[in-house]
mmCIF file of the N, C-alpha and C atoms, coordinates in Angstrom:
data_MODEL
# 
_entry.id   MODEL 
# 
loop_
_atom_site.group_PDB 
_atom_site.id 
_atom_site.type_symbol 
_atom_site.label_atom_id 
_atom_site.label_alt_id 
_atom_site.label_comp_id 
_atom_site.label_asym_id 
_atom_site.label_entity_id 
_atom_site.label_seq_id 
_atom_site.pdbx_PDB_ins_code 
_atom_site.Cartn_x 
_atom_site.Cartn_y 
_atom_site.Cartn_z 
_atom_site.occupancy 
_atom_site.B_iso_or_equiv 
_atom_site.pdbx_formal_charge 
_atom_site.auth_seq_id 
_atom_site.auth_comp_id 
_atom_site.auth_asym_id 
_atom_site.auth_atom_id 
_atom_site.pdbx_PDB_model_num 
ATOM 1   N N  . UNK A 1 1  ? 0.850   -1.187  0.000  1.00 0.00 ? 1  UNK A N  1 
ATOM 2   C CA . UNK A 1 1  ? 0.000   0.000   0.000  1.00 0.00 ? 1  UNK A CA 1 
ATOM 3   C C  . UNK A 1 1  ? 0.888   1.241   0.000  1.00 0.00 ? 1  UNK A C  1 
ATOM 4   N N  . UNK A 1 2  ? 0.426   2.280   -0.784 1.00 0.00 ? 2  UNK A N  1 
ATOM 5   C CA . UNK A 1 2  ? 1.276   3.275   -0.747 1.00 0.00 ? 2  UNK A CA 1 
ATOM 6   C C  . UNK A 1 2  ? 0.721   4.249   0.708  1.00 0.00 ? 2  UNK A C  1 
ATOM 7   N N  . UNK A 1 3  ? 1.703   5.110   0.570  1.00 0.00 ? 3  UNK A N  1 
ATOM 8   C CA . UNK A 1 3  ? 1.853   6.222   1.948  1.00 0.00 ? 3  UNK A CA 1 
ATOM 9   C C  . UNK A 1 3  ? 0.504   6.942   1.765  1.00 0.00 ? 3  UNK A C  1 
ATOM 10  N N  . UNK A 1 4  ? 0.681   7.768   0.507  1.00 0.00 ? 4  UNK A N  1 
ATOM 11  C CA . UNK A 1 4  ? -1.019  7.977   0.105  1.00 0.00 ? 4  UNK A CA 1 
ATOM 12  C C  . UNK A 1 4  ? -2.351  7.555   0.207  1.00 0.00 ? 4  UNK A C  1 
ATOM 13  N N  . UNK A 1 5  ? -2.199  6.733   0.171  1.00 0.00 ? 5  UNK A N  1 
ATOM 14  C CA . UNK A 1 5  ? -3.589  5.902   0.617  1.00 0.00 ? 5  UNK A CA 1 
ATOM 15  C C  . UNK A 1 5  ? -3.588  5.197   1.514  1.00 0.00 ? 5  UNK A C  1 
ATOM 16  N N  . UNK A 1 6  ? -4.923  4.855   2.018  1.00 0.00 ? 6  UNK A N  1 
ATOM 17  C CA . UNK A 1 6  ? -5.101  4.505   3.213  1.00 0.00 ? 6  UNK A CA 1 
ATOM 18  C C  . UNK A 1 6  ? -6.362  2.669   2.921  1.00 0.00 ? 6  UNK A C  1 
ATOM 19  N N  . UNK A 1 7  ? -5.699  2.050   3.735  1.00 0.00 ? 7  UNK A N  1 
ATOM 20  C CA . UNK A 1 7  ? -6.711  0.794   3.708  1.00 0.00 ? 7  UNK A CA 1 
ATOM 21  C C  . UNK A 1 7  ? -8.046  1.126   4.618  1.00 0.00 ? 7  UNK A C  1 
ATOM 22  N N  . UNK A 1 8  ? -9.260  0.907   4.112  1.00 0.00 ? 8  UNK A N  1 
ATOM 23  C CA . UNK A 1 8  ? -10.516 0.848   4.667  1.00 0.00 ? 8  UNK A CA 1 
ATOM 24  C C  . UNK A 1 8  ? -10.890 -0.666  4.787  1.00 0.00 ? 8  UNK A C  1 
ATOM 25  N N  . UNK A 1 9  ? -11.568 -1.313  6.111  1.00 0.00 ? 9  UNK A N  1 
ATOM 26  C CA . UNK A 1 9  ? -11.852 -2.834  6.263  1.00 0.00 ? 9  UNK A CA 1 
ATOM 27  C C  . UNK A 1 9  ? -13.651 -2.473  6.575  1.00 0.00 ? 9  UNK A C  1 
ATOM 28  N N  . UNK A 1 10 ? -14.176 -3.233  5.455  1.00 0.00 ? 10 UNK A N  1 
ATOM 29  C CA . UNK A 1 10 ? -15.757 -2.995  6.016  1.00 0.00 ? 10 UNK A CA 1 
ATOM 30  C C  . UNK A 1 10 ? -16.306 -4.401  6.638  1.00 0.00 ? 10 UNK A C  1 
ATOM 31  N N  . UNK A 1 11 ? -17.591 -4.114  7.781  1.00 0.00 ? 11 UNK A N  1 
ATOM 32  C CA . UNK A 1 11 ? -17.961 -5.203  8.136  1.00 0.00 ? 11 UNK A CA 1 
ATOM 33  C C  . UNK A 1 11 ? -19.244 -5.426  7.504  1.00 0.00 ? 11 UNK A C  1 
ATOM 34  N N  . UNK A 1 12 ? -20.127 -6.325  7.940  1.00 0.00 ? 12 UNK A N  1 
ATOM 35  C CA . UNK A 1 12 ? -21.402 -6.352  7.933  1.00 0.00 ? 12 UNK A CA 1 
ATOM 36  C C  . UNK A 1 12 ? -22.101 -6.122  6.948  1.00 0.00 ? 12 UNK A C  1 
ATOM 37  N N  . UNK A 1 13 ? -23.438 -5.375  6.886  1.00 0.00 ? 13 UNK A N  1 
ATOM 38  C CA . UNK A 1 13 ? -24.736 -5.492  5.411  1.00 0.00 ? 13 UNK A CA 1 
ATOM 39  C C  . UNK A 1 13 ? -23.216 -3.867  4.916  1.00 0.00 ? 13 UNK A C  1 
ATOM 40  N N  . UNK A 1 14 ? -22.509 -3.378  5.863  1.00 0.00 ? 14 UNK A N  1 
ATOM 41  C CA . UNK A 1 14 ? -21.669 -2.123  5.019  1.00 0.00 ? 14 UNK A CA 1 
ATOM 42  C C  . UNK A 1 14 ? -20.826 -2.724  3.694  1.00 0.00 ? 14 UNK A C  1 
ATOM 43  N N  . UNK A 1 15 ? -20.371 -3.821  3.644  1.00 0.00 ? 15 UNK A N  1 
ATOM 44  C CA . UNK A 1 15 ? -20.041 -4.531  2.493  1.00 0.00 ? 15 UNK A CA 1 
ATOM 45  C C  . UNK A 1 15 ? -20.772 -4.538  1.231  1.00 0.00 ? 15 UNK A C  1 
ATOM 46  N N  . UNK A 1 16 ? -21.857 -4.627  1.895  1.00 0.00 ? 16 UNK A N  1 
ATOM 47  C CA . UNK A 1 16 ? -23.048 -4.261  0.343  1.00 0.00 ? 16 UNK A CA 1 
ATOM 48  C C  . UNK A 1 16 ? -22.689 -3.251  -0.483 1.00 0.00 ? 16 UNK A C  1 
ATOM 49  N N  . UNK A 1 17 ? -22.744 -2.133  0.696  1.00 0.00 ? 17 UNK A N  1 
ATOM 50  C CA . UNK A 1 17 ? -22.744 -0.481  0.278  1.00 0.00 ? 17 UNK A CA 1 
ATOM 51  C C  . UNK A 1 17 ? -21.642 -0.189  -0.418 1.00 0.00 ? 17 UNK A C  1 
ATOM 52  N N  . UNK A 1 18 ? -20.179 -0.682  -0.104 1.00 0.00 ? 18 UNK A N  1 
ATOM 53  C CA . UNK A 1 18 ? -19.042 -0.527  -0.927 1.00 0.00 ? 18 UNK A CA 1 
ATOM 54  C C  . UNK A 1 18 ? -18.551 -1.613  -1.661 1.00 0.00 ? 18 UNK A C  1 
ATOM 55  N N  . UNK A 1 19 ? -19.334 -2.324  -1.922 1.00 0.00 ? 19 UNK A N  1 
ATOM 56  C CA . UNK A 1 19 ? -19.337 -3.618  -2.655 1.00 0.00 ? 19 UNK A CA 1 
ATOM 57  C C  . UNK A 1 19 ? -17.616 -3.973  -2.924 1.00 0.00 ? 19 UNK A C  1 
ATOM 58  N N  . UNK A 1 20 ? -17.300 -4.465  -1.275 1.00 0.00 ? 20 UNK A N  1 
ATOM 59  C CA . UNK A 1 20 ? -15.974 -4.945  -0.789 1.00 0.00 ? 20 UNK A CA 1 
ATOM 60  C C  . UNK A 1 20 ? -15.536 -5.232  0.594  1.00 0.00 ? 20 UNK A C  1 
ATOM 61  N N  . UNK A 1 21 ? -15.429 -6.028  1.057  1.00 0.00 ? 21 UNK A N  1 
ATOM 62  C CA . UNK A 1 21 ? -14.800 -6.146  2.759  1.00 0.00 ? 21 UNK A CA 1 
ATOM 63  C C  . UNK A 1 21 ? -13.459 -4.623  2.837  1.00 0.00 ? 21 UNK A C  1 
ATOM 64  N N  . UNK A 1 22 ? -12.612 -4.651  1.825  1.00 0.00 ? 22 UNK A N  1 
ATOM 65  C CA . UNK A 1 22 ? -11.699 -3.929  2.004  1.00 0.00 ? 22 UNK A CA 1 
ATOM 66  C C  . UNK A 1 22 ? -11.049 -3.301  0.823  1.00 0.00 ? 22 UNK A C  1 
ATOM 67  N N  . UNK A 1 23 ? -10.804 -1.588  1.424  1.00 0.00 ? 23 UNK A N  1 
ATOM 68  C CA . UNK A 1 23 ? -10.393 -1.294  -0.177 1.00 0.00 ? 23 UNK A CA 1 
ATOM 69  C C  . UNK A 1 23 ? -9.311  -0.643  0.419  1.00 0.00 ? 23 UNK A C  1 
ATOM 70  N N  . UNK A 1 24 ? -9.170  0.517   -0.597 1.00 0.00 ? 24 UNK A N  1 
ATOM 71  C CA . UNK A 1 24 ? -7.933  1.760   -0.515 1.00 0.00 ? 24 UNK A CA 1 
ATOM 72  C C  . UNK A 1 24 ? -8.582  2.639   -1.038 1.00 0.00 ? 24 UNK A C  1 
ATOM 73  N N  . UNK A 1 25 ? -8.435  3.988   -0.582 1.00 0.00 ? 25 UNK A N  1 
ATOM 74  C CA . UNK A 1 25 ? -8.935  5.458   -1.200 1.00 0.00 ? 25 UNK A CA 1 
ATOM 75  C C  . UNK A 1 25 ? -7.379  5.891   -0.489 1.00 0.00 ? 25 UNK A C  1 
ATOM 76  N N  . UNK A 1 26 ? -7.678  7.923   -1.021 1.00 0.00 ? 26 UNK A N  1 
ATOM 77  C CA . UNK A 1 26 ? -6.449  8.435   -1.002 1.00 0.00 ? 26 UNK A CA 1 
ATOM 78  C C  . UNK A 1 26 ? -6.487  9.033   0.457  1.00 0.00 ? 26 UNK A C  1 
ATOM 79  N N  . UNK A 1 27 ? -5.339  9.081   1.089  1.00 0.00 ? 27 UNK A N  1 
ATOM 80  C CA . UNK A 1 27 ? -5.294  9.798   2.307  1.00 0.00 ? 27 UNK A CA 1 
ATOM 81  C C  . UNK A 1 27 ? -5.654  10.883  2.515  1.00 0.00 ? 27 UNK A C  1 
ATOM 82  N N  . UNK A 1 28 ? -6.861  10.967  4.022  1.00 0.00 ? 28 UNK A N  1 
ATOM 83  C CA . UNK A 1 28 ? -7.299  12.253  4.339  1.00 0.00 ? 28 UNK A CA 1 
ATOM 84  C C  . UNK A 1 28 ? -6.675  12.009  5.769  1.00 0.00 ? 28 UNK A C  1 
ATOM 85  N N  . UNK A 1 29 ? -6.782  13.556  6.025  1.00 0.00 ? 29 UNK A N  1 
ATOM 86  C CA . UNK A 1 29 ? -6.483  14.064  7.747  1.00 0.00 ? 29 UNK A CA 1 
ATOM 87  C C  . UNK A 1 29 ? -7.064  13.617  8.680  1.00 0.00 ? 29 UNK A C  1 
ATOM 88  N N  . UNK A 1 30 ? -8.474  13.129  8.309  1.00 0.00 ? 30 UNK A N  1 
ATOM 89  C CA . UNK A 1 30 ? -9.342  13.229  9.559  1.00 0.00 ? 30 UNK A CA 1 
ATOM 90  C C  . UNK A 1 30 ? -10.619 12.000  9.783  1.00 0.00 ? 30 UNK A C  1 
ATOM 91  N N  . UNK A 1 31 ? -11.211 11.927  10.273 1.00 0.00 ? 31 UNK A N  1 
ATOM 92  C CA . UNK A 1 31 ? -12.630 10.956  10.001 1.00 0.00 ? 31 UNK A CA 1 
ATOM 93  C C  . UNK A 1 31 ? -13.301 11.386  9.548  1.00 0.00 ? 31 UNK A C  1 
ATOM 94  N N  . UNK A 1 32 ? -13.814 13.078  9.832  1.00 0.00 ? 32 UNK A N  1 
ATOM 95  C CA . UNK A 1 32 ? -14.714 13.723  9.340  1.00 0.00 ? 32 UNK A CA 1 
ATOM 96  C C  . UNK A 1 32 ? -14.677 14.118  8.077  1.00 0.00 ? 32 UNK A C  1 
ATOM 97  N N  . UNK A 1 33 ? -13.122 14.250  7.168  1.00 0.00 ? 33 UNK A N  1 
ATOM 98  C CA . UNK A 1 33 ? -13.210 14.618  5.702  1.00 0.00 ? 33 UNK A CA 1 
ATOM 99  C C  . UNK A 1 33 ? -13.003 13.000  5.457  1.00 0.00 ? 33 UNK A C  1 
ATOM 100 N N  . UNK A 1 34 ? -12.949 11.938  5.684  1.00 0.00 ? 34 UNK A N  1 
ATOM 101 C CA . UNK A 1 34 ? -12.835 10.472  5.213  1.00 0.00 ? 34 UNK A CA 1 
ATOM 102 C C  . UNK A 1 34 ? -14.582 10.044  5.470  1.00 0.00 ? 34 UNK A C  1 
ATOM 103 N N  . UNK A 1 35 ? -15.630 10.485  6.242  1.00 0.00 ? 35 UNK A N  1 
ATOM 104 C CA . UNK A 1 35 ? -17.099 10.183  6.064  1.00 0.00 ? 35 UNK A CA 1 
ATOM 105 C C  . UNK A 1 35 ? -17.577 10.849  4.790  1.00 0.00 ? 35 UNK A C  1 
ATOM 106 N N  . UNK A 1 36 ? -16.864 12.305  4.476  1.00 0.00 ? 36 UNK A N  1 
ATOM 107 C CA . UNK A 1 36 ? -17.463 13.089  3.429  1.00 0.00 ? 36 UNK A CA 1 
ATOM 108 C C  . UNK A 1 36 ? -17.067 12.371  2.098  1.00 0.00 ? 36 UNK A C  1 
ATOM 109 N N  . UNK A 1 37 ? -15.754 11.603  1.827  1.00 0.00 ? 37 UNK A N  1 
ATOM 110 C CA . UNK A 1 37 ? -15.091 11.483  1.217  1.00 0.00 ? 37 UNK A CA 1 
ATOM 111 C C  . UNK A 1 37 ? -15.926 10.162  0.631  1.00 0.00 ? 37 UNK A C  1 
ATOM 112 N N  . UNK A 1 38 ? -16.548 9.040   2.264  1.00 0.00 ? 38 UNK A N  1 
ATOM 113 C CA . UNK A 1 38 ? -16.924 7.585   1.871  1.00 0.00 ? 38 UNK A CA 1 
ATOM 114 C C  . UNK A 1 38 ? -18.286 8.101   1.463  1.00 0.00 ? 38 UNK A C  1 
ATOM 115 N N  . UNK A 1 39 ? -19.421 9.079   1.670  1.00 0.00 ? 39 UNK A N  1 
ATOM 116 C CA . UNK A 1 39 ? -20.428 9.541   1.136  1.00 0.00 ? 39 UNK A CA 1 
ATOM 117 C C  . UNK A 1 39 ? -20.557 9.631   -0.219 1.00 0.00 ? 39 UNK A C  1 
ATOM 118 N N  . UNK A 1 40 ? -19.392 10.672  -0.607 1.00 0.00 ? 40 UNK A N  1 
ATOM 119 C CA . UNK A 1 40 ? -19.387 10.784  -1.923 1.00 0.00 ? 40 UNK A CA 1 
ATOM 120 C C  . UNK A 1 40 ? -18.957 9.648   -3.185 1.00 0.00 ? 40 UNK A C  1 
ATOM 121 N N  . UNK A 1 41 ? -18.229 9.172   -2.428 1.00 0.00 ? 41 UNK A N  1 
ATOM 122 C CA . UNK A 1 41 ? -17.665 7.609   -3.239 1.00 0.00 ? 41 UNK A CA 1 
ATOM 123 C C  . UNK A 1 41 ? -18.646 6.746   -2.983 1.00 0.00 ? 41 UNK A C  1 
ATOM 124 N N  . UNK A 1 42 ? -19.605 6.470   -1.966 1.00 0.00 ? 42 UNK A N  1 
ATOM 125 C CA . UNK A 1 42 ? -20.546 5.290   -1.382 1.00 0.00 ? 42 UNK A CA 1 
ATOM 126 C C  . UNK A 1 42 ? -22.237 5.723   -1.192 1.00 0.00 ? 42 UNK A C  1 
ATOM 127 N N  . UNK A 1 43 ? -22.609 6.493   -1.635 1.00 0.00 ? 43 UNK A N  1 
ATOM 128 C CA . UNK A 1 43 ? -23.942 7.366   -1.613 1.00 0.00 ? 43 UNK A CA 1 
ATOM 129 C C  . UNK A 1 43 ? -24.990 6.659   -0.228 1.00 0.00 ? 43 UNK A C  1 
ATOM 130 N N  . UNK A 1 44 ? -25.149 5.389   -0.645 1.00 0.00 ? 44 UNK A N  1 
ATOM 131 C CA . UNK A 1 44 ? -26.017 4.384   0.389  1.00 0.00 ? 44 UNK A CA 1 
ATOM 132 C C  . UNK A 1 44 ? -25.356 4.684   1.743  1.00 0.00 ? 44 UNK A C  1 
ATOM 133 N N  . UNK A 1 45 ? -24.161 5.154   2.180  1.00 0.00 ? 45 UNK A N  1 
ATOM 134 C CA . UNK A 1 45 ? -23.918 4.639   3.473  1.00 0.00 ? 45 UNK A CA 1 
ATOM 135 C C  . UNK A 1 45 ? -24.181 6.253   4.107  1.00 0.00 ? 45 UNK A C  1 
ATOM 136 N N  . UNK A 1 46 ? -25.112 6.848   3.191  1.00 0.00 ? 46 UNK A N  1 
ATOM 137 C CA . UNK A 1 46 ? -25.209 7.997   4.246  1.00 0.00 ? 46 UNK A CA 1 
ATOM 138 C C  . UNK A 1 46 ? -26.374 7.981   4.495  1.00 0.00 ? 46 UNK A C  1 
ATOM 139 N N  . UNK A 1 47 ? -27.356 6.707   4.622  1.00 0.00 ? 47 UNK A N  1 
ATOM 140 C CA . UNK A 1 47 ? -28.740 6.675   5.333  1.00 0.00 ? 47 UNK A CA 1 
ATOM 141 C C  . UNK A 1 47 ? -28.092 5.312   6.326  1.00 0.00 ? 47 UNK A C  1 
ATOM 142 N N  . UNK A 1 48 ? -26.852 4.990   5.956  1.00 0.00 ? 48 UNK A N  1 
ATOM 143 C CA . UNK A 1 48 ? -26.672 3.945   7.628  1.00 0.00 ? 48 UNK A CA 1 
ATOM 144 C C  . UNK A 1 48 ? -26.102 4.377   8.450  1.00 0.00 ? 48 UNK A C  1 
ATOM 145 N N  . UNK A 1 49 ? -26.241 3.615   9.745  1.00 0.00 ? 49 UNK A N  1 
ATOM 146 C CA . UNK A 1 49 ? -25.760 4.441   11.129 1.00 0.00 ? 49 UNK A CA 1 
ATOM 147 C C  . UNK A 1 49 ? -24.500 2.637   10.889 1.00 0.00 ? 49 UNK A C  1 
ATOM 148 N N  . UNK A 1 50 ? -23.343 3.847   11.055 1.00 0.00 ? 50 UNK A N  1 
ATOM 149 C CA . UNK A 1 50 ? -22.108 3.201   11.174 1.00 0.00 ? 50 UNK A CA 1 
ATOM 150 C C  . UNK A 1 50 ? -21.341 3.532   12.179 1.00 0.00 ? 50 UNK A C  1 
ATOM 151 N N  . UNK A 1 51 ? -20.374 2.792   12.765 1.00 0.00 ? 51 UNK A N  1 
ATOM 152 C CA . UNK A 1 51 ? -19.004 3.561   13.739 1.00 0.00 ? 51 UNK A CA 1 
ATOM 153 C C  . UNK A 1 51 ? -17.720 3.512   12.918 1.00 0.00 ? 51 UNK A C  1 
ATOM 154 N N  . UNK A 1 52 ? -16.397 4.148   13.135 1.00 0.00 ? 52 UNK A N  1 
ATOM 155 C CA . UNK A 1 52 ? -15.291 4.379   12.728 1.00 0.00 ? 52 UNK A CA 1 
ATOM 156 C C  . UNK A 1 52 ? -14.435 3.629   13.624 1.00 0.00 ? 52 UNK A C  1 
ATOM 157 N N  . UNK A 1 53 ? -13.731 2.709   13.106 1.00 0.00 ? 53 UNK A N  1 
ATOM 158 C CA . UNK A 1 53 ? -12.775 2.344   14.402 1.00 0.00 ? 53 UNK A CA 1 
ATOM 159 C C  . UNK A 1 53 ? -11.271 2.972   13.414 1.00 0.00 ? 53 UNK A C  1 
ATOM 160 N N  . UNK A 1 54 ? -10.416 3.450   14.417 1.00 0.00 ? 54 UNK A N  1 
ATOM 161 C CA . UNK A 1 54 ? -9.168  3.966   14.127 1.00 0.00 ? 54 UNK A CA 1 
ATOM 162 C C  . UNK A 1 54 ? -8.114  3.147   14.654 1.00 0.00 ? 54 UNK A C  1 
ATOM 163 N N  . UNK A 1 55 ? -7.401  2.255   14.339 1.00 0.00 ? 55 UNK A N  1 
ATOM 164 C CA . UNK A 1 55 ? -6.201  1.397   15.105 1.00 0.00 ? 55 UNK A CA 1 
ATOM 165 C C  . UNK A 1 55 ? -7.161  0.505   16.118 1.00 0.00 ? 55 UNK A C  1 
ATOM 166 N N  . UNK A 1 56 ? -8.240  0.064   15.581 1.00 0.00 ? 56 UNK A N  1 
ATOM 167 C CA . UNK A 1 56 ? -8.926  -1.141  16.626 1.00 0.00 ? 56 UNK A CA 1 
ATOM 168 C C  . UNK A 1 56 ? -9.498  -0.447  17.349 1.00 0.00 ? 56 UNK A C  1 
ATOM 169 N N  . UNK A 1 57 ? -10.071 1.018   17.619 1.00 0.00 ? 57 UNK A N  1 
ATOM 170 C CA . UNK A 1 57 ? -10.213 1.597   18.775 1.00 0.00 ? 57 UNK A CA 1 
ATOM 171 C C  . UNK A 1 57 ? -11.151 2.684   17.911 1.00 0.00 ? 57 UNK A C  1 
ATOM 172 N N  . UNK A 1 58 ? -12.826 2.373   18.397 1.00 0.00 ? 58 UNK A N  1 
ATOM 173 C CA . UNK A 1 58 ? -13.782 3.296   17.980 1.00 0.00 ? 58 UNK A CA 1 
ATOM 174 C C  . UNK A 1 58 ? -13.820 4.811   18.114 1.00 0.00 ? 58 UNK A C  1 
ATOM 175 N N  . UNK A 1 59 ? -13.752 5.425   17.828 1.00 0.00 ? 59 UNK A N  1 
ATOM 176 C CA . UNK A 1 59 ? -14.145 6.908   17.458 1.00 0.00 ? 59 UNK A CA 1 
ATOM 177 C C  . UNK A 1 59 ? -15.258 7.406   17.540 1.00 0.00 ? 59 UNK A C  1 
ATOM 178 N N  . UNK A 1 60 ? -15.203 8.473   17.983 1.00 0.00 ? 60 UNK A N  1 
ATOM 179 C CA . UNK A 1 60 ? -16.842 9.012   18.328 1.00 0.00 ? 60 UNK A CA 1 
ATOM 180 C C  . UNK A 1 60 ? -16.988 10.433  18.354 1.00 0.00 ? 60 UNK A C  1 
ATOM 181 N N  . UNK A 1 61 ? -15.636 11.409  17.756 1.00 0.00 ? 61 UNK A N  1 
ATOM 182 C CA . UNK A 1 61 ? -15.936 12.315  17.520 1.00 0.00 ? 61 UNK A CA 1 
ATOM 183 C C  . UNK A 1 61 ? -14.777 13.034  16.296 1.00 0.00 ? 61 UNK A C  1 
ATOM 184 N N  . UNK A 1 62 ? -14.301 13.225  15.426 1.00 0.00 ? 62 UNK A N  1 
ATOM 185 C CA . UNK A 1 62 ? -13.188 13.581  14.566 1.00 0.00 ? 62 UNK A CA 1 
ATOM 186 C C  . UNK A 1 62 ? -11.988 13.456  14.952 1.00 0.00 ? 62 UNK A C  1 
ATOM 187 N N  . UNK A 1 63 ? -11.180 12.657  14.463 1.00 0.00 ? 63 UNK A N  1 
ATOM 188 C CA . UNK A 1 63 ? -9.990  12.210  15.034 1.00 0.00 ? 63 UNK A CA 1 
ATOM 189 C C  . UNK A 1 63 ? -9.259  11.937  13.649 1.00 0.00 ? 63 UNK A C  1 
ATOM 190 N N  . UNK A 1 64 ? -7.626  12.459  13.965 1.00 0.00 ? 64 UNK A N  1 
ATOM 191 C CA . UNK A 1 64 ? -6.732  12.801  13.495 1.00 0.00 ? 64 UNK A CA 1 
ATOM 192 C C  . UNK A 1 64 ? -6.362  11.511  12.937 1.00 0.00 ? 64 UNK A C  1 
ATOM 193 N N  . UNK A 1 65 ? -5.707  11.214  11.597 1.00 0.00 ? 65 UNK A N  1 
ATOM 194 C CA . UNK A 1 65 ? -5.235  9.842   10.951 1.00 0.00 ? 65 UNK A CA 1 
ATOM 195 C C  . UNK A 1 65 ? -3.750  9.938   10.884 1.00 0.00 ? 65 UNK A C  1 
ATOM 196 N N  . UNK A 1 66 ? -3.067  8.999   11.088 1.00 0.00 ? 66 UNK A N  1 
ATOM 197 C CA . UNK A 1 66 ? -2.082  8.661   11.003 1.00 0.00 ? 66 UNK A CA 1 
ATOM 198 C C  . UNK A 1 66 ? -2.092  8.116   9.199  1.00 0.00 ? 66 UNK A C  1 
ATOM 199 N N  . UNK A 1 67 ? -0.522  8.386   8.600  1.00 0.00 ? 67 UNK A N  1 
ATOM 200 C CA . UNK A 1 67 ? -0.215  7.240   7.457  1.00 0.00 ? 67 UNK A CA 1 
ATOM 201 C C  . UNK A 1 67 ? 0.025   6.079   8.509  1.00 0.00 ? 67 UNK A C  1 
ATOM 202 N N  . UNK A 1 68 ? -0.178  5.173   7.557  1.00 0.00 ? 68 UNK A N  1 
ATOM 203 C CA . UNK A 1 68 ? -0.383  3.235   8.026  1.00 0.00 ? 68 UNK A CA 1 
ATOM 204 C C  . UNK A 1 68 ? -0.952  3.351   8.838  1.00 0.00 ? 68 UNK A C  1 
ATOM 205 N N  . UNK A 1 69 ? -2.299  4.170   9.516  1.00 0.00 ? 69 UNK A N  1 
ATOM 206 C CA . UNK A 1 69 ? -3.415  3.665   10.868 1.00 0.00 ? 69 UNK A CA 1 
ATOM 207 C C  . UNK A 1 69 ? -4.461  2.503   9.948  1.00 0.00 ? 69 UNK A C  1 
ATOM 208 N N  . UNK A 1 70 ? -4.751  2.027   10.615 1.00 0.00 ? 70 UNK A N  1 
ATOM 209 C CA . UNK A 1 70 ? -6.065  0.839   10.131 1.00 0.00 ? 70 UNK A CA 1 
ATOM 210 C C  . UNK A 1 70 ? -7.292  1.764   10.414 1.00 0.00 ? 70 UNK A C  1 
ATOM 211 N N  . UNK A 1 71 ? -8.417  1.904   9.524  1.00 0.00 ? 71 UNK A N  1 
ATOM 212 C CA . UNK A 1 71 ? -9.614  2.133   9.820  1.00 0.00 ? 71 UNK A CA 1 
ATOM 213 C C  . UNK A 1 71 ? -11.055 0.864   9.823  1.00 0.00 ? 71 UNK A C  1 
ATOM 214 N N  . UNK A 1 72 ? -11.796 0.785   10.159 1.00 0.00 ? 72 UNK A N  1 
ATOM 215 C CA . UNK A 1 72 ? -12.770 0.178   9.852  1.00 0.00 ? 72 UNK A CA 1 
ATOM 216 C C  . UNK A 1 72 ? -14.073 0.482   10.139 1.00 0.00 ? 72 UNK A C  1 
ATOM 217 N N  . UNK A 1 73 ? -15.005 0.720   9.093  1.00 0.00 ? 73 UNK A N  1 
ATOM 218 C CA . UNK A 1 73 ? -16.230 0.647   9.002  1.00 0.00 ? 73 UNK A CA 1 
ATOM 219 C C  . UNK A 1 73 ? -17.302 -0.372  9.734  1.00 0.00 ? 73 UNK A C  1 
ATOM 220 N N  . UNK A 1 74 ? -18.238 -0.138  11.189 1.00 0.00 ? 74 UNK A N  1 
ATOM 221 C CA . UNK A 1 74 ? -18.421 -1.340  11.621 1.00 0.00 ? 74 UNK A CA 1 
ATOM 222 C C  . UNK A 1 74 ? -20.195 -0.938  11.591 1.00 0.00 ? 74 UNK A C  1 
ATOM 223 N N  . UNK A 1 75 ? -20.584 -1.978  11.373 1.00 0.00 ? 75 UNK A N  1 
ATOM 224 C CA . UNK A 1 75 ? -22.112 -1.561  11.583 1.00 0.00 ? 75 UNK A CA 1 
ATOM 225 C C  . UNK A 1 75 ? -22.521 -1.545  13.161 1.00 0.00 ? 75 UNK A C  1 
ATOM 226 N N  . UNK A 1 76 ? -23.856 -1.582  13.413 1.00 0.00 ? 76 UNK A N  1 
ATOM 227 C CA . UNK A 1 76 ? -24.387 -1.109  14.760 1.00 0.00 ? 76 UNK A CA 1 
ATOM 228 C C  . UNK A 1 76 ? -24.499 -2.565  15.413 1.00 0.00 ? 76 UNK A C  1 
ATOM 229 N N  . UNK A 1 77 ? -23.967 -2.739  16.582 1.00 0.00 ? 77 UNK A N  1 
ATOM 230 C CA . UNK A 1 77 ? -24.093 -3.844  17.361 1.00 0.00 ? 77 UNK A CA 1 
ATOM 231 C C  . UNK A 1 77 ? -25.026 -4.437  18.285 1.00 0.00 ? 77 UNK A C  1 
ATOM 232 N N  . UNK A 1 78 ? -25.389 -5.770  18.236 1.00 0.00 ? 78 UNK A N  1 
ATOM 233 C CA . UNK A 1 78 ? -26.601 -5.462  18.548 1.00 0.00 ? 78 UNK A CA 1 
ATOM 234 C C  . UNK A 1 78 ? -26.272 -6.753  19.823 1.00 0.00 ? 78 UNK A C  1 
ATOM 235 N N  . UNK A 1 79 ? -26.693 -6.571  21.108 1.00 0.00 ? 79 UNK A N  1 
ATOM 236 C CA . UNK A 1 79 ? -26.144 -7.707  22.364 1.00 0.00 ? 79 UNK A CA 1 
ATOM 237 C C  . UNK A 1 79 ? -27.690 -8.716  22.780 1.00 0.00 ? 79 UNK A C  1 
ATOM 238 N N  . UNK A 1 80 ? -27.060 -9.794  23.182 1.00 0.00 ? 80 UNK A N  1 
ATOM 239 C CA . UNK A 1 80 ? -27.839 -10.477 23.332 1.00 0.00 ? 80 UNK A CA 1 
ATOM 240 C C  . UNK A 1 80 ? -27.629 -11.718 23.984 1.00 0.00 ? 80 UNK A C  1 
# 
């Protein structure tokens, strides 16, 4: 993978939406320009309620990206 881009890992029915477990797009700064970014590339995933995990570790409000951090797309969890 280049420095530029960044690996995305999707879980769940979100696989549908980017029709892929895992891709690459180009490196952004943030979560919040990487949601605008998966909107515009992924149209469907802006009527699902998703979380961001950053290095294994969920996110819950705009957070800064590292080159080589892991992201992943996780759907809503449901306990039982």
């Amino acid at each position: 993978m280049e420095k530029n881009r960044i690996k995305i890992l999707a879980f769940g029915q979100l696989t549908d939406h980017v029709a892929s477990s895992g891709f690459e797009m180009d490196f952004v700064q943030d979560t919040d320009t990487l949601k605008e970014r998966l909107y515009e590339n992924y149209p469907g995933l802006k009527n699902l309620h998703f979380s961001i995990a950053v290095d294994k570790k969920i996110v819950n409000s705009n957070t800064h990206l590292a080159a080589g951090c892991e992201i992943a797309l996780l759907p809503p969890f449901s306990g039982g």
